[in-house]
Legacy VTK file of the C-alpha trace (Angstrom):
# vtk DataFile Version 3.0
C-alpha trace
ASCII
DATASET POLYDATA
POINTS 333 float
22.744 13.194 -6.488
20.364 12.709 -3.609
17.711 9.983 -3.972
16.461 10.083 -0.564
13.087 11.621 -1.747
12.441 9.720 -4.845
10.619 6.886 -2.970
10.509 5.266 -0.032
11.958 2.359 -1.302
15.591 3.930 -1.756
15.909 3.376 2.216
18.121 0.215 3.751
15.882 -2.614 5.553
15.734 -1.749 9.278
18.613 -3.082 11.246
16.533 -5.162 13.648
14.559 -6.759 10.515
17.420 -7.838 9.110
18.608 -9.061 12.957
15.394 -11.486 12.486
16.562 -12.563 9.088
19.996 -13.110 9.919
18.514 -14.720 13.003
16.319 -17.421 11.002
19.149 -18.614 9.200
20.504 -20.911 11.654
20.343 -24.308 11.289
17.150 -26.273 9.362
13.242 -25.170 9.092
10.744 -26.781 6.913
9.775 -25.241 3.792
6.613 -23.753 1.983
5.624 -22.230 5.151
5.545 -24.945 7.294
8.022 -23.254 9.651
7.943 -21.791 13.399
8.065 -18.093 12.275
5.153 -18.580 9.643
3.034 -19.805 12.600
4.177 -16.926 14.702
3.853 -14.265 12.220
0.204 -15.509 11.591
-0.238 -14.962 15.346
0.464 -11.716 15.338
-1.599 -10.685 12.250
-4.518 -12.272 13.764
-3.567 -10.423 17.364
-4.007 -7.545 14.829
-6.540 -8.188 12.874
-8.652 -10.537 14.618
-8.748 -14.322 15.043
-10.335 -14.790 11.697
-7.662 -13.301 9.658
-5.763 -15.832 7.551
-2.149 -14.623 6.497
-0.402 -15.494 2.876
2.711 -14.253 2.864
4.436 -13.604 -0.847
7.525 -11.732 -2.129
6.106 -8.162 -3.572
2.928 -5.359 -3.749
2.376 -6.410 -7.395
2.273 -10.015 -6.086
-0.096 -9.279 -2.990
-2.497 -7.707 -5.410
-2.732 -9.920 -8.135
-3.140 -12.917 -5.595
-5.641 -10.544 -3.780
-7.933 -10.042 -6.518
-7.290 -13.498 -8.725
-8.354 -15.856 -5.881
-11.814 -14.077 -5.557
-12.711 -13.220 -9.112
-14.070 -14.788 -12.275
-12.586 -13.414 -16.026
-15.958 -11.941 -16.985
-15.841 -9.935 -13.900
-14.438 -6.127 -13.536
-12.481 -4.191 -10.736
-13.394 -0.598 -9.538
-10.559 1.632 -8.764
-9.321 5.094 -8.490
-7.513 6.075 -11.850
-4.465 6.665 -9.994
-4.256 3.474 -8.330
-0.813 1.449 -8.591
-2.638 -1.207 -9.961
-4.017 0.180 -12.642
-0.849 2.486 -13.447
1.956 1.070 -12.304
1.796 -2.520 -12.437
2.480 -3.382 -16.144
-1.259 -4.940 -16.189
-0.402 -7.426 -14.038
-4.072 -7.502 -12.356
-5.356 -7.236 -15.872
-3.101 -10.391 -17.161
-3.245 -12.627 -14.096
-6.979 -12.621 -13.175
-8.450 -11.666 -17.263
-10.941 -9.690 -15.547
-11.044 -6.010 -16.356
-10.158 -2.823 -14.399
-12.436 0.196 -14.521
-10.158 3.318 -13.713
-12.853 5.799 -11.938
-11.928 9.486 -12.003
-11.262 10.951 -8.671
-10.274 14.482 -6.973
-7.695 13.178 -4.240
-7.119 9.535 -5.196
-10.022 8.570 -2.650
-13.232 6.305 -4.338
-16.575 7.590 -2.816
-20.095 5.314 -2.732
-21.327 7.908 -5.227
-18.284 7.691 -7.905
-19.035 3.903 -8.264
-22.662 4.050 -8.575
-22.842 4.626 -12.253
-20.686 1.768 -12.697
-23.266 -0.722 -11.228
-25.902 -0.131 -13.607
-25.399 -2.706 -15.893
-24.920 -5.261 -13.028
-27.308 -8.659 -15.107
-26.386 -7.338 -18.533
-24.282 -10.113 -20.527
-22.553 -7.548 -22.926
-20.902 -6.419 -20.304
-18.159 -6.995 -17.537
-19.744 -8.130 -14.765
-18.463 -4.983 -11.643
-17.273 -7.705 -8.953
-14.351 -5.880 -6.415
-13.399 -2.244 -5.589
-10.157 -2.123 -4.778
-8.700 1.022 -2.965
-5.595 2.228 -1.751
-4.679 3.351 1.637
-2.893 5.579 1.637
-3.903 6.419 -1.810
-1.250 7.250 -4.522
-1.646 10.953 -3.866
-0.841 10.790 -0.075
-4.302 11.003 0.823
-5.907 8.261 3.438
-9.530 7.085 3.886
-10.786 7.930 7.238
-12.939 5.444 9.089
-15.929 7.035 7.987
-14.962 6.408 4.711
-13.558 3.261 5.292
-17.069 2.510 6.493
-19.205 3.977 3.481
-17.468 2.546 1.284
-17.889 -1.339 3.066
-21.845 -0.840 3.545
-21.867 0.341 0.158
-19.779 -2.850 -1.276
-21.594 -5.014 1.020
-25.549 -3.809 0.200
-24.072 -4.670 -3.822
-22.396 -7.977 -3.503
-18.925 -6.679 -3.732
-15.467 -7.426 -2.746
-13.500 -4.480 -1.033
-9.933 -4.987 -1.346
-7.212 -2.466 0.106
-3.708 -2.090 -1.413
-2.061 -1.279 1.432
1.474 -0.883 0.520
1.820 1.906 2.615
-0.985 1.002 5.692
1.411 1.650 8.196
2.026 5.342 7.320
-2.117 5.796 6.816
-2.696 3.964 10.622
0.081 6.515 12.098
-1.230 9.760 10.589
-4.574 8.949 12.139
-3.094 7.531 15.072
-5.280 4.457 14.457
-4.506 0.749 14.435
-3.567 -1.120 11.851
-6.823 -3.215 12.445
-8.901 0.153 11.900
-6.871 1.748 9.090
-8.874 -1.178 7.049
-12.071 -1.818 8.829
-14.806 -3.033 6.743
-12.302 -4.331 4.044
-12.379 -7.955 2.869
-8.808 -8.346 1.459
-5.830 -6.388 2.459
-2.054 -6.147 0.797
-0.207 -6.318 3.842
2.572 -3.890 2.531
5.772 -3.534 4.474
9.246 -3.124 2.230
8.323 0.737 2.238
7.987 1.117 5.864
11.661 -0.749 6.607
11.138 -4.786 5.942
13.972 -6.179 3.252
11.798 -8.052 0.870
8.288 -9.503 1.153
4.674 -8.671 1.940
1.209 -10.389 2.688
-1.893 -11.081 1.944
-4.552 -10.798 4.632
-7.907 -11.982 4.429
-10.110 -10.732 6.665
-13.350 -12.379 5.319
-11.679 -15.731 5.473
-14.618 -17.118 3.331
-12.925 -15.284 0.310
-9.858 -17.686 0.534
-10.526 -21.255 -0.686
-8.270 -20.306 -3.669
-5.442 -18.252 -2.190
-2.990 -20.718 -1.655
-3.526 -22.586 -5.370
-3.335 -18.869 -6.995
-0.417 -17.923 -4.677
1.359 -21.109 -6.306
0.194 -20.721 -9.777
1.271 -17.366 -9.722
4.938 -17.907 -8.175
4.971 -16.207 -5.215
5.223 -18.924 -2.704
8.921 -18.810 -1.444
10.034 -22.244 -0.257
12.289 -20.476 2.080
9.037 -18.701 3.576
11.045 -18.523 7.115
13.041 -15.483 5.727
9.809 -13.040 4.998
7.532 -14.316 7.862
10.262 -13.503 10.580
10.792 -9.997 9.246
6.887 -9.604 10.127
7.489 -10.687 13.924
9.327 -7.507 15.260
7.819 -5.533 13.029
4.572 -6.271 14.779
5.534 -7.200 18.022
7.955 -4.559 18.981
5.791 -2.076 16.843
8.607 -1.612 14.630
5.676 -0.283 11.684
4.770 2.578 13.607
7.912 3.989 14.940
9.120 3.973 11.376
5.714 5.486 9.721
5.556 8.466 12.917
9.029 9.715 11.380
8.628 9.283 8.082
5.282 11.317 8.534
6.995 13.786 10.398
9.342 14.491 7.890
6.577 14.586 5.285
5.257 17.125 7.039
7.795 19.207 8.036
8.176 19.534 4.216
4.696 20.199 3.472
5.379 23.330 6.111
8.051 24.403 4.730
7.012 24.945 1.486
3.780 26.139 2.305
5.501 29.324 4.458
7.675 29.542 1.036
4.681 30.250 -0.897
4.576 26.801 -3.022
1.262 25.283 -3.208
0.638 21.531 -1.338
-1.872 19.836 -4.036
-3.015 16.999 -1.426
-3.343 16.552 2.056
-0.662 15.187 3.530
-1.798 12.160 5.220
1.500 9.874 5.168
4.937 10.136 3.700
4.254 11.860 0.198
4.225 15.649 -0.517
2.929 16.633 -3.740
3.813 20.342 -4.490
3.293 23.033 -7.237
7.260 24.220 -8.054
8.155 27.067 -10.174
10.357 25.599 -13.334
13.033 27.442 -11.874
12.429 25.319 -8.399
12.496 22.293 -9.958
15.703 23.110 -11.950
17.313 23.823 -9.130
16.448 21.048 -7.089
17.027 18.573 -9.519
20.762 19.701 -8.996
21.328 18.159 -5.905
17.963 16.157 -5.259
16.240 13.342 -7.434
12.131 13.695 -7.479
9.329 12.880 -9.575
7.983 15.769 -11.746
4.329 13.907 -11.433
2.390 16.126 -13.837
4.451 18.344 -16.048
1.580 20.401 -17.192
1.144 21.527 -13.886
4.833 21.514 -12.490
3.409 18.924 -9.759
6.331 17.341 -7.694
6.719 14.057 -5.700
8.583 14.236 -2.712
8.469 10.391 -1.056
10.037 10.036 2.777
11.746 7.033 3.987
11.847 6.122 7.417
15.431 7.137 7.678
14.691 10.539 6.501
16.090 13.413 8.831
14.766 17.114 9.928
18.094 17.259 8.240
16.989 16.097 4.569
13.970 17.724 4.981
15.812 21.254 5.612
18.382 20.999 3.233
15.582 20.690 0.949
14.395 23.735 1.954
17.414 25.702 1.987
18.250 25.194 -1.569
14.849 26.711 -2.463
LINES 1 334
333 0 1 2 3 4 5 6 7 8 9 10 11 12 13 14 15 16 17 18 19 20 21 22 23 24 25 26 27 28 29 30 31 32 33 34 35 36 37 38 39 40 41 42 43 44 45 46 47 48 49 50 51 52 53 54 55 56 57 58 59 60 61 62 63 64 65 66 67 68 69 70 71 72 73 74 75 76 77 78 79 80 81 82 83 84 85 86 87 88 89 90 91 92 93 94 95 96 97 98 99 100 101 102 103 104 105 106 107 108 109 110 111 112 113 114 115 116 117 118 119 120 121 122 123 124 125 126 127 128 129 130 131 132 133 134 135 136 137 138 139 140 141 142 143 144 145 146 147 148 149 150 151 152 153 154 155 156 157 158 159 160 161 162 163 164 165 166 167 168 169 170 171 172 173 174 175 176 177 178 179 180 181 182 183 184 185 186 187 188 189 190 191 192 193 194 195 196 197 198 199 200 201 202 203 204 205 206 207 208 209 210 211 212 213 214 215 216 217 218 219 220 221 222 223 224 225 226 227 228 229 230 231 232 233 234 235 236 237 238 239 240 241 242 243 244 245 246 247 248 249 250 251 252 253 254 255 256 257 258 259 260 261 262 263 264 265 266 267 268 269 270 271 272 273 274 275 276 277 278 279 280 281 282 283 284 285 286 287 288 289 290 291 292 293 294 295 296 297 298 299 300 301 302 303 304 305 306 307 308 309 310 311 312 313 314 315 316 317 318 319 320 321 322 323 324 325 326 327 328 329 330 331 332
């Protein structure tokens, strides 16, 4: 069976990010962080974010956004999110358990939160009997494919800004939302205050960061990071991954292919008559198969059946995905 489009995380690291890992195992570094390729990964996250950016690296998403959201909030205070986002359906809780404070799931077309959709939720804003609304935390690209255009990106920062909230962005997969808008990474996240640097998806081995780009946010990042086990004493081995990735753009050239093949799929089902649910903005096709379809697919290919009700399939594309895969796919149907 073929799990190539089950999720991008079935691909090998890229070859030259395990190079740089291989690389920072000779000889003797300091620990905790206090090592040559922390300080150079920090320089290029602030060459790509801006000079203000301060960089946390940990080991996983789940980690990223649980330090994310626990360093900036109190228990009595609640998170905004789409009802599809990872964290609040696909992260055993963890946000929930780590920082006590509660997630509000908010009902969405596409996956994308809109100033409007949280209004409602800020009317109790004073009221003791209630959780306090405190971050809005979106995804980009969201969990059904879609991304948030800088528009967006910006409506949804004046909005959280006028109110006296935190945005945060899970950005597990920013690098396939900045290529399919041929944007930087800087302005796939404008306006946000906290991103989750996300990389394993997009070709690093292990490891992702936490970026905060309102470094005012941050007094309590590195105690949480701690407290919550995700600071690797051998920090040399997931900050060097980060230096070719960003310096020798190593997060685009593997997002522009992956998208490719995404859509290349999304084509060729649409000139088969199947139905694309969601734009396709990165790496994930979400299409309407016939029982019959999916039967025969699921021969040969392993995907998620996302909604049965609806027959609603997940196809996922790793950066090592081929015109190849893609077609093959195709073919069978």
């Amino acid at each position: 069976m073929d799990i190539l489009f089950l999720s991008d995380n079935t691909a090998p690291a890229d070859p030259r990010v395990m190079q740089a890992v291989t690389d920072a195992g000779i000889g003797y570094a300091k620990s905790y962080g206090s090592d040559r390729w922390t300080e150079e990964a920090e320089t290029l996250f602030r060459k790509e974010f801006g000079e203000q950016a301060l960089y946390f690296p940990v080991l996983t998403g789940t980690g990223a956004n649980v330090i994310s959201l626990a360093s900036v909030l109190s228990p009595y205070q609640s998170i905004l999110c789409a009802e599809t986002a990872h964290i609040a359906c696909d992260e055993c809780g963890a946000v929930e358990r780590f920082t006590a404070s509660k997630l509000v799931p908010v009902k969405t077309p596409d996956g994308k939160l809109k100033p409007e959709m949280l209004k409602p939720y800020l009317a109790h804003i004073g009221f003791e009997h209630q959780s306090q609304p405190k971050a809005v935390s979106i995804s980009q690209t969201t969990e059904t494919g879609t991304a948030y255009t800088p528009d967006e990106l910006k409506e949804l920062s004046d909005f959280t800004k006028q109110n006296n909230l935190i945005l945060h962005i899970d950005g597990s997969r920013i690098a396939n939302a900045a290529a399919g808008m041929s944007l930087s990474l800087k302005q796939a996240c404008a306006g946000a205050d906290i991103l989750s640097f996300g990389g394993t998806k997009n070709g690093l081995m292990m490891g992702e960061a936490v970026i905060f780009l309102n470094p005012a946010l941050a007094e309590s990042a590195k105690y949480v990071r701690k407290q919550y086990g995700q600071l690797f004493s051998k920090m040399r081995y997931v900050s060097a991954q980060f230096i070719p990735y960003l310096k020798d753009c190593i997060w685009l050239e593997n997002a522009d292919r992956a998208n490719a093949i995404a859509r290349r799929l999304a084509d060729g089902f649409t000139d088969r008559g199947i139905s694309i649910k969601y734009p396709v903005n990165g790496n994930t096709v979400f299409a309407h198969l016939s029982d019959v379809q999916i039967k025969k697919l699921s021969e040969k290919y392993v995907f998620y059946v996302w909604d049965e009700t609806e027959n609603l399939c997940r196809f996922v594309c790793p950066y090592t995905a081929t015109e190849r895969d893609a077609d093959g796919v195709l073919t069978l149907l």
